[in-house]
Wavefront OBJ file of the C-alpha trace (Angstrom):
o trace
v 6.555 15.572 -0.746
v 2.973 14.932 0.133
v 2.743 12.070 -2.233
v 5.584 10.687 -0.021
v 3.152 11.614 3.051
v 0.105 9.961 1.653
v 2.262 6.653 0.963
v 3.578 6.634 4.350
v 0.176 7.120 5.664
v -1.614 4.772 3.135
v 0.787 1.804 4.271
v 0.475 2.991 8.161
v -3.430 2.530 7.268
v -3.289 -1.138 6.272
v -0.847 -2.319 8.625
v -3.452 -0.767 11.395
v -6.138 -2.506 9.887
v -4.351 -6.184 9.205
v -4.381 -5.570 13.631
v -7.459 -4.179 13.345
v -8.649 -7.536 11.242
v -9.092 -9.648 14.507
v -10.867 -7.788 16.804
v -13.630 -6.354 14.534
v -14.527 -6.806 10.362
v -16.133 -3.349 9.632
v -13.081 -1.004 10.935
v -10.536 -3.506 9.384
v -12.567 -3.011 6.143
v -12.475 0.837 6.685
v -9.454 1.357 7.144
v -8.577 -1.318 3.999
v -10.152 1.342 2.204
v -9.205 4.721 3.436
v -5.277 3.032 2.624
v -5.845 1.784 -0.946
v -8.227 5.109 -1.563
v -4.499 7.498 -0.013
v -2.092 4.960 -1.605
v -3.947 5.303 -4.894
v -3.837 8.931 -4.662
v -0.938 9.598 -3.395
v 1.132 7.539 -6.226
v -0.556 9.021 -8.627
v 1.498 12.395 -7.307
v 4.846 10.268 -7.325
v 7.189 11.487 -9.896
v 7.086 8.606 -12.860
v 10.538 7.239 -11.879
v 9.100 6.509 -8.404
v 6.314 5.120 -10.222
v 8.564 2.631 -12.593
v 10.930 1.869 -9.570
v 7.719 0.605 -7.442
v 6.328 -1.164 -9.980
v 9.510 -3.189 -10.783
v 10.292 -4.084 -7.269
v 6.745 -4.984 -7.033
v 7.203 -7.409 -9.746
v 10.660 -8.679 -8.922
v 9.223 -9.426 -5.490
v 6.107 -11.432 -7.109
v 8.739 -13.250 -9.049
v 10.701 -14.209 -5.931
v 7.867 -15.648 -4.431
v 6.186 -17.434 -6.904
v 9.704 -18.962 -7.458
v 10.093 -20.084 -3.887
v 6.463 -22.163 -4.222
l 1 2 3 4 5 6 7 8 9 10 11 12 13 14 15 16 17 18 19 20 21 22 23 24 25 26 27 28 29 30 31 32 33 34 35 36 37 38 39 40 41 42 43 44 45 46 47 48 49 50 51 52 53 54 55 56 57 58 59 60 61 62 63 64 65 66 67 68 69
């Protein structure tokens, strides 16, 4: 459950920072990091088929795009 948490969190982080982004670099940038430091973390907790399901919609997605260019 807290790996769920820290995903959540981790992906609430960036999307504040991509606002974040226009007004001012150096909180954008913080916040960048505290997202990829808690999304790193917290799928590290994710049970491995969590892990394999991300990782293939993660590359199905790449493959939809790169297909669309």
């Amino acid at each position: 459950m807290l790996s769920l948490v820290l995903l959540f969190f981790a992906f609430t982080v960036i999307v504040l920072g991509h606002r974040l982004h226009h007004l001012d670099e150096v909180y954008a940038m913080a916040l960048y990091s505290l997202g990829l430091l808690s999304g790193i973390w917290g799928f590290s907790l994710v049970p491995s088929t969590i892990q394999l399901t991300m990782g293939v919609l993660a590359i199905g997605c790449l493959q939809i795009e790169s297909r669309q260019k």
